[in-house]
C-alpha positions in Angstrom: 0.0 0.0 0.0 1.6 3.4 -0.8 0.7 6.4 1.1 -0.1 8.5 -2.0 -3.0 6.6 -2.9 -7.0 6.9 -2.3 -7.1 3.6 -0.5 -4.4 4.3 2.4 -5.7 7.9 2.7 -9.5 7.7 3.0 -9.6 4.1 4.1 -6.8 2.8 6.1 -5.2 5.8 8.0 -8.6 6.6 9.2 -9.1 3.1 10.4 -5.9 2.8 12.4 -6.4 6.2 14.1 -10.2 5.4 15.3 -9.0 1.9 16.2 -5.9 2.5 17.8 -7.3 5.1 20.0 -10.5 3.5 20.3 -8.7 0.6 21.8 -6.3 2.6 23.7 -8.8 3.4 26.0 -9.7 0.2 26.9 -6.4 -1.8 27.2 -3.2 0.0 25.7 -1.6 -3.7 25.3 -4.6 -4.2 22.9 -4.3 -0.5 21.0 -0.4 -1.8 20.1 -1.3 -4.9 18.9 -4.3 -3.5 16.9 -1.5 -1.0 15.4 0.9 -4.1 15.0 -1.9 -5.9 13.2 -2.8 -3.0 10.8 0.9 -3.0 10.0 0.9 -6.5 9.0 -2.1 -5.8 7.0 -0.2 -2.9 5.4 2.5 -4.6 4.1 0.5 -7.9 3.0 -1.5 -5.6 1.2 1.0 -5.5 -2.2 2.2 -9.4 -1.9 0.5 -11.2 1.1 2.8 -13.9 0.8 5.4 -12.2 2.4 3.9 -11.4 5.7 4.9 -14.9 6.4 9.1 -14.2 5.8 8.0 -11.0 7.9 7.0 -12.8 10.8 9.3 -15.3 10.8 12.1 -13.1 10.6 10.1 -10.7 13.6 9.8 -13.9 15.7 13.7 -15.4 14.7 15.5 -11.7 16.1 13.1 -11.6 18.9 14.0 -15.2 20.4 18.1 -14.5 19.6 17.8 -10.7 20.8 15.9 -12.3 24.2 18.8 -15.4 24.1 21.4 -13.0 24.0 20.6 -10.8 26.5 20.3 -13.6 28.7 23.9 -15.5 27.9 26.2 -16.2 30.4 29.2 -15.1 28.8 30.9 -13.0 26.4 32.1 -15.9 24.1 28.3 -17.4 23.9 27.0 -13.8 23.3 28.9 -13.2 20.6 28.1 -16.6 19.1 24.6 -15.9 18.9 25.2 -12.3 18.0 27.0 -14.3 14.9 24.4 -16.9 14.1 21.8 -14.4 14.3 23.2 -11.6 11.7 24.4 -14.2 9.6 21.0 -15.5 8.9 19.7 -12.0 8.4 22.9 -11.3 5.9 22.2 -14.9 4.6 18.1 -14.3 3.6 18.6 -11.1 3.0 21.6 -12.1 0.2 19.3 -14.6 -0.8 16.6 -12.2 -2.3 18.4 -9.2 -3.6 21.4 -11.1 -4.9 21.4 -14.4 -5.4 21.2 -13.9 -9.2 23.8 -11.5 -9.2 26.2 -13.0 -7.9 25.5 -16.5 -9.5 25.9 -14.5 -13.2 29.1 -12.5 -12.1 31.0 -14.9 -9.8 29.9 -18.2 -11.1 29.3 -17.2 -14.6 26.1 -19.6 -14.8 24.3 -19.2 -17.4 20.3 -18.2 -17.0 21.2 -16.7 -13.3 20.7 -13.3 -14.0 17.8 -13.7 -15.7 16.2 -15.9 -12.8 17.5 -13.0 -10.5 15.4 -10.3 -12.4 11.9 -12.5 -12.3 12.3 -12.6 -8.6 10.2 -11.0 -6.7 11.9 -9.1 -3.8 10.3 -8.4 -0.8 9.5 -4.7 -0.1 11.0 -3.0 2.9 13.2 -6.6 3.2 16.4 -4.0 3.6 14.6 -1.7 6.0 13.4 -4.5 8.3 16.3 -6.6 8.1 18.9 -3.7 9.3 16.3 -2.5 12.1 16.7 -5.9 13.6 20.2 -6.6 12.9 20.9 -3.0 14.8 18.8 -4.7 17.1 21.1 -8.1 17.8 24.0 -5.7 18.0 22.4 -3.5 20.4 21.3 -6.5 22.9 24.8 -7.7 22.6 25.8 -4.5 24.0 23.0 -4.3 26.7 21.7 -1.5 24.9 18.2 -3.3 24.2 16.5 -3.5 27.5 12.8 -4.1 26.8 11.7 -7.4 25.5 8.0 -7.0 25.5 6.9 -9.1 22.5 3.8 -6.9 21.4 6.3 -3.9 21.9 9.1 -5.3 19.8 6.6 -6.5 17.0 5.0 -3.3 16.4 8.8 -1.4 16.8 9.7 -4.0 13.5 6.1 -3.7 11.8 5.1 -0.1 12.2 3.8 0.9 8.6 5.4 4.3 8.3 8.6 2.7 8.7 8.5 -0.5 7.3 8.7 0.3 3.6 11.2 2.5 2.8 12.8 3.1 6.1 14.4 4.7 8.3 16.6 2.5 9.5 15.1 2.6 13.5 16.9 2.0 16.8 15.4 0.1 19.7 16.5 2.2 22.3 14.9 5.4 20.0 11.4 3.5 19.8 10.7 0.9 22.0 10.5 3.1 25.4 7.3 5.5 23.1 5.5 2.7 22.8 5.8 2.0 26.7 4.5 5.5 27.9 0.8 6.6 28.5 1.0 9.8 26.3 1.2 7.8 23.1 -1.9 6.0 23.6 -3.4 9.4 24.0 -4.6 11.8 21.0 -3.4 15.1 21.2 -4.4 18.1 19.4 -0.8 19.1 18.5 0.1 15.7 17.1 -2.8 15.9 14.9 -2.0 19.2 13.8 2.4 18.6 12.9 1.4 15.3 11.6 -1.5 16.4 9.1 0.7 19.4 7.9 4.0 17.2 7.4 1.7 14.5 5.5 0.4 17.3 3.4 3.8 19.1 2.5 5.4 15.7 1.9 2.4 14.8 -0.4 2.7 17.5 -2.2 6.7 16.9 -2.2 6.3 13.7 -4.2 3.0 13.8 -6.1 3.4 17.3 -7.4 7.3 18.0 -7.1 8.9 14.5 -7.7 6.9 12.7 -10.1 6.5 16.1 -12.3 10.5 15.7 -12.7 10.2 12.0 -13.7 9.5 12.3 -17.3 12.1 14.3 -18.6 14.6 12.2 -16.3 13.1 9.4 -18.3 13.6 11.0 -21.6 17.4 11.5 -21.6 18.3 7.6 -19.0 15.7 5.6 -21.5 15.8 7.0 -24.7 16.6 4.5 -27.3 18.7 7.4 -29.5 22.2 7.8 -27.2 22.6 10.6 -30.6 19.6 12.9 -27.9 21.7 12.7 -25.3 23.0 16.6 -25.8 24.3 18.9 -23.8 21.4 20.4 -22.6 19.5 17.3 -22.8 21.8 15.9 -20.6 22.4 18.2 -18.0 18.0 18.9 -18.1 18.0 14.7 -17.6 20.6 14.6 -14.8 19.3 17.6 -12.7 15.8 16.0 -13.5 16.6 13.2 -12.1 19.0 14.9 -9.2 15.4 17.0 -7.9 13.0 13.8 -8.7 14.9 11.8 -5.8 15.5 14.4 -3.3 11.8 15.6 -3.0 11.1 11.7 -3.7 13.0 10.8 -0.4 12.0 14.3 1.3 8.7 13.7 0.4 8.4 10.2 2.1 10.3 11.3 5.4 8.0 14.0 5.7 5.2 12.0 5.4 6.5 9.0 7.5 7.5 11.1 10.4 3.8 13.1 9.9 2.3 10.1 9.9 4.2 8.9 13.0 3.3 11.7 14.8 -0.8 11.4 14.7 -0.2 8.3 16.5 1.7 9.7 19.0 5.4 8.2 18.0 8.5 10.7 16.8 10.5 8.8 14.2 14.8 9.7 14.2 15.3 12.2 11.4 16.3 10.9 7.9 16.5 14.1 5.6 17.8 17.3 6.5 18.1 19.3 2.9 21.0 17.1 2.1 22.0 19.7 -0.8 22.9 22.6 0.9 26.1 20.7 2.2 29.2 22.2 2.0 31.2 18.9 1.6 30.6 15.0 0.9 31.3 14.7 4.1 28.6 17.1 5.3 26.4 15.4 2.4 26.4 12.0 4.1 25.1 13.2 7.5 21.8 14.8 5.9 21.1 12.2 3.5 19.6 9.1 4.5 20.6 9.9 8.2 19.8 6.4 9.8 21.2 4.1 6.9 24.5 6.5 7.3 24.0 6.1 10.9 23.8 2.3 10.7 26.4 1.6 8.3 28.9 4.0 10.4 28.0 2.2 13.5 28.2 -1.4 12.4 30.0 -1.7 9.1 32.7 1.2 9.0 33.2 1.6 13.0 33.8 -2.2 13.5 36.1 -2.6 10.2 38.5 0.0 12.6 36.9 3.4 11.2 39.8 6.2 11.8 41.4 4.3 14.7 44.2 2.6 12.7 45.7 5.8 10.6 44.8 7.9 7.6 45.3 5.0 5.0 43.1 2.4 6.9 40.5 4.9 7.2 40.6 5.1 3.6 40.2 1.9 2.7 37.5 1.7 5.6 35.6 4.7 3.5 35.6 3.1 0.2 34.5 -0.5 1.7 31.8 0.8 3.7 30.6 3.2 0.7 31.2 -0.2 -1.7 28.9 -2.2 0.1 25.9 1.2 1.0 26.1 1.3 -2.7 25.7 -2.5 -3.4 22.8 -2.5 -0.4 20.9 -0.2 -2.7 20.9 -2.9 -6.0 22.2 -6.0 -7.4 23.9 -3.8 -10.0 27.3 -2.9 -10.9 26.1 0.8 -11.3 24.9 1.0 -7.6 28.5 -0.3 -6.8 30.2 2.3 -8.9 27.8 5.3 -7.4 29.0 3.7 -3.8 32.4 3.8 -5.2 32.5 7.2 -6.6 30.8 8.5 -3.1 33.6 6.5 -1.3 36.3 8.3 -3.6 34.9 11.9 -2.9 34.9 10.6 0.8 38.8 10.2 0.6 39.4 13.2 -1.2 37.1 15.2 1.3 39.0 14.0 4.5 42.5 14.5 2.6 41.7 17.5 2.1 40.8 18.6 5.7 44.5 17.2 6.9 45.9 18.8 4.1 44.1 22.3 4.8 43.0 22.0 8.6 40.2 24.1 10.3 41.5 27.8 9.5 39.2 29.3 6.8 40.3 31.3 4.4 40.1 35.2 3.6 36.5 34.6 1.6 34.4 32.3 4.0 31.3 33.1 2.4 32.8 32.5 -1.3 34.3 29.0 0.1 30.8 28.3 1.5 29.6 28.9 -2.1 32.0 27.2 -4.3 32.1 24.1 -1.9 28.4 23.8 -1.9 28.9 23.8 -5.8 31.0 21.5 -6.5 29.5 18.6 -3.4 26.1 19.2 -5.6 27.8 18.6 -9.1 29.7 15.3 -7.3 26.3 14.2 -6.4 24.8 15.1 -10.0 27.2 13.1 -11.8 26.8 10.4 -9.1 23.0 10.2 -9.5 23.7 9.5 -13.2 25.1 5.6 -12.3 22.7 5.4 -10.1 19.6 6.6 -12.5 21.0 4.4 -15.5 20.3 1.3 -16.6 24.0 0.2 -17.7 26.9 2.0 -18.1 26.9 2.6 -21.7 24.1 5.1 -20.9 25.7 6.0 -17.7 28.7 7.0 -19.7 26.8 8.8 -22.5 25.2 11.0 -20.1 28.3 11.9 -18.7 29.9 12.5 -21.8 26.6 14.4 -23.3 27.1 16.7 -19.8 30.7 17.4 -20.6 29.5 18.9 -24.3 30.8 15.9 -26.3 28.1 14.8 -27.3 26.8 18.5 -29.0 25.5 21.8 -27.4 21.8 21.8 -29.4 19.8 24.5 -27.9 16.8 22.8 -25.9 14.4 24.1 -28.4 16.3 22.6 -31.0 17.0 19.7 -29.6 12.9 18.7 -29.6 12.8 19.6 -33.4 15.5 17.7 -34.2 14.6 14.4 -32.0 10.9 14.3 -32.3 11.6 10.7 -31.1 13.1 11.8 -28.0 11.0 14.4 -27.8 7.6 12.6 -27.7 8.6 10.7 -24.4 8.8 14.0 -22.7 5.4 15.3 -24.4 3.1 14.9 -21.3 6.0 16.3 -19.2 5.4 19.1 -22.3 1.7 19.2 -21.8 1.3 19.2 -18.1 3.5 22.4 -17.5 2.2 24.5 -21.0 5.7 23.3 -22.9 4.9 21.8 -26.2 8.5 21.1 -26.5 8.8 19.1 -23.7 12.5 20.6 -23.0 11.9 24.0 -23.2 11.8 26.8 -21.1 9.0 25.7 -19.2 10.9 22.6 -17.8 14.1 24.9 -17.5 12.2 27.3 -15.7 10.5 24.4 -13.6 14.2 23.3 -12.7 15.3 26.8 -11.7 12.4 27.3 -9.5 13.1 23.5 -7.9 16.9 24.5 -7.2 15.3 27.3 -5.7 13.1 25.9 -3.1 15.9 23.5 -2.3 18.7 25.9 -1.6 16.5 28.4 -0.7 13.6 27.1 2.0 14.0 25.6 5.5 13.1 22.0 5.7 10.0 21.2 6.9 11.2 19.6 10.2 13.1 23.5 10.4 9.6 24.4 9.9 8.0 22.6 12.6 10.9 23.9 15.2 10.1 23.2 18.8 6.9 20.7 18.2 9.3 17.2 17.9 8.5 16.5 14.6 11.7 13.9 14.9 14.1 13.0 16.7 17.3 15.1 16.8 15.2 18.0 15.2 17.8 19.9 12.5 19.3 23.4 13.4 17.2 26.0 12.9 17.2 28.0 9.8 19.4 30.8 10.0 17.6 32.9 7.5 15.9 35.4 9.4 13.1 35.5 7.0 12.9 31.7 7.2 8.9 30.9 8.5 8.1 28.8 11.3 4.7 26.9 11.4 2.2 27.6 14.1 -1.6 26.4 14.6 -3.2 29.4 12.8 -5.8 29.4 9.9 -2.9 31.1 7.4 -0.7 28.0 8.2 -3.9 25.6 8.1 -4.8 27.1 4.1 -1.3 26.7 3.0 -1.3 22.8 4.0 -5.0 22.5 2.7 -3.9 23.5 -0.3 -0.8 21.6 -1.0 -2.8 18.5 0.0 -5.5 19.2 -2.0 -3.4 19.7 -4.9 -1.8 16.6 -4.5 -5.1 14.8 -3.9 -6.4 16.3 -6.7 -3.0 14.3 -9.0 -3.6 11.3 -7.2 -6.1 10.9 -9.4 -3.7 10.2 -12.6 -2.9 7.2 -10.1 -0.2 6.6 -7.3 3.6 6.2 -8.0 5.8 4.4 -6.2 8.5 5.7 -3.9 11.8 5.5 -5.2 13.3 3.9 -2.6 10.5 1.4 -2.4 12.9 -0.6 -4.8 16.0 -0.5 -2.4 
């Protein structure tokens, strides 16, 4: 079920809210399992089959987490912290790259073939590295509730469970413990509507509006289109459709969250107004940076063994974030490259140190520049379907491939041009990638460098955990109950509503 669609909006959120505080009232013990329930119902609701691997993998952690804690020893900990992730690593492997690496290790034929016709579980990433986080923590002694209703519903809980983030038991388990959850409060209902509606808006109106001219230049079947201007309009297509794709979700997951009383961790915090890669990696995707610095880089020796270890640490860790995302040498390659501008990012602090220079304000500038080009050309590996077209971009970007006017361009690849037509259509552009779509991408860049987040937004009412720094534009607006506030998220949401009605996309990252 996606959250941009007629059935979870006017059907199922509605029925979770009346029940879970219908119940509340009578047995809070029964209002969680009523919430655990709907999640299960949620996720079985693309591919019921796989509420049974859900379970069994909810009820496999639960007994190890619970045999763990309870170990005599170090050594037998540690065993069972072993078996435990190594059958999450092992099921996990199983469904996202099985194939793969049966085509590219083994060489057999027919693998990657049988690889693409299976069916992956949604949210199998997201649940998997929740409960491994989990084992890890309870290792640790960092896990100290065990109620099974509790830790069910911390695994299941729908705004979560499909496209992340990645959560912590110590961060959720203790919310679902305490009275005030189980209680509806008028602010709750107020954040959470006006984050759901922004983060609608974010993705129906924002994201997917970007997604056919991204698709124009990465699927064309004419590499000969693939222009300078066509290129760069493609990559910066694609660059915006993700980030309000991913923004868009968060919002809505932590909005969501916060009707029922839970605050999710933060997991987007305007990721392209960093100043660095560095910077870039601790705003986007916060808790799968979080989790892979915690138990992936951290454990491998992090910084702890010397500049060149650390390297190496950087490009493994980024390596393997980039495989997590696909069974796909391009995933690997955009890991890669994000590893690479890692290692040039920390050479360069030891090489220049803390002191700023004479310009601060022009270093700002130039650095936030060139981290958002890095990332452009990034998105391109991850965007394409192979590295042939991966590589044309690229070279089409670096004016190789011809500097056609984008008016030009559409005359001169009608082809091309007609797979960008309702693109063309929806935003009065004949053309498809005229000035219309420039104009659109201007005013996108815009809101992104420009505008506070909305967590910034909602600035002392919890919308997450760790909320972001405020915005330090002075003009920046901060959201209050009033009926100016209560218009402005009307009508975003009813704008969206009002697309939903061409039917509901999925989220980007529902494929991860």
């Amino acid at each position: 079920m996606l959250f941009n669609s007629y059935s979870f909006l006017l059907l199922f959120l509605p029925i979770a809210l009346l029940g879970f505080f219908g119940l509340a009232r009578i047995d809070r013990r029964a209002a969680a399992s009523w919430l655990t329930a709907a999640s299960l119902f949620f996720y079985g609701w693309w591919n019921p089959s796989f509420v049974a691997l859900l379970a069994a993998s909810i009820a496999f952690n639960y007994l190890m987490g619970l045999a763990i804690s309870r170990a005599s020893g170090d050594r037998a900990r540690r065993t069972l912290m072993a078996i435990g992730v190594g059958t999450n690593l092992t099921v996990l492997a199983y469904y996202k790259y099985a194939g793969f690496l049966l085509s590219q290790v083994l060489r057999l034929p027919g693998a990657a073939e049988a690889s693409a016709g299976m069916i992956l579980p949604l949210g199998i990433s997201f649940f998997t590295f929740t409960q491994i986080a989990f084992l890890v923590d309870a290792s640790r002694g960092l896990a100290r509730e065990y109620n099974p209703i509790h830790y069910a519903l911390f695994v299941t809980y729908f705004p979560h469970l499909i496209a992340g983030p990645v959560l912590h038991h110590k961060e959720m388990m203790p919310q679902f413990s305490r009275d005030r959850t189980y209680k509806p409060e008028a602010e709750n209902f107020s954040v959470g509507l006006t984050m759901l509606a922004f983060g609608l808006f974010k993705k129906v109106v924002l994201a997917d509006g970007c997604a056919a001219a991204a698709a124009a230049v990465f699927d064309t079947a004419n590499p000969a289109t693939r222009t300078f201007f066509a290129a760069w309009t493609g990559a910066l297509s694609y660059t915006l459709q993700i980030y309000f794709d991913f923004s868009g979700y968060s919002d809505m997951a932590a909005g969501l969250s916060k009707l029922f009383g839970v605050v999710l961790p933060i997991n987007f915090n305007s990721p392209y107004k960093a100043d660095n890669i560095i910077e870039f990696w601790r705003r986007w995707h916060m808790t799968l940076s979080r989790f892979l610095r915690d138990y992936l880089y951290i454990p491998l020796g992090g910084n702890r063994l010397g500049p060149i270890r650390r390297h190496i640490n950087l490009a493994l860790t980024m390596l393997l974030g980039g495989l997590w995302h696909g069974a796909s040498w391009t995933f690997v390659v955009w890991g890669g490259l994000h590893g690479l501008y890692l290692m040039i990012n920390h050479a360069w602090r030891e090489l220049r140190g803390t002191s700023s220079g004479p310009w601060p304000e022009a270093e700002h500038l130039a650095g936030r520049l060139l981290t958002f080009a890095a990332v452009v050309a990034a998105w391109v590996f991850f965007r394409a379907k192979d590295f042939a077209t991966a590589c044309d971009i690229l070279i089409g970007m670096a004016g190789l491939n011809g500097t056609v006017l984008p008016q030009t361009w559409t005359v001169r690849f009608p082809a091309a041009a007609a797979q960008a037509a309702s693109l063309g259509a929806r935003f009065g552009d004949a053309g498809g990638f005229g000035g219309a779509l420039a104009l659109r991408l201007i005013v996108l860049l815009a809101i992104v460098w420009g505008l506070p987040n909305v967590a910034q937004l909602m600035t002392g009412r919890r919308p997450v955990l760790d909320e972001p720094t405020p915005s330090m534009n002075p003009f920046a607006p901060v959201w209050r109950p009033s009926p100016l506030w209560l218009f402005a998220a009307a009508a975003l949401g009813a704008a969206a509503f009002v697309m939903i009605s061409g039917g509901a996309s999925e989220f980007l990252y529902y494929q991860f």
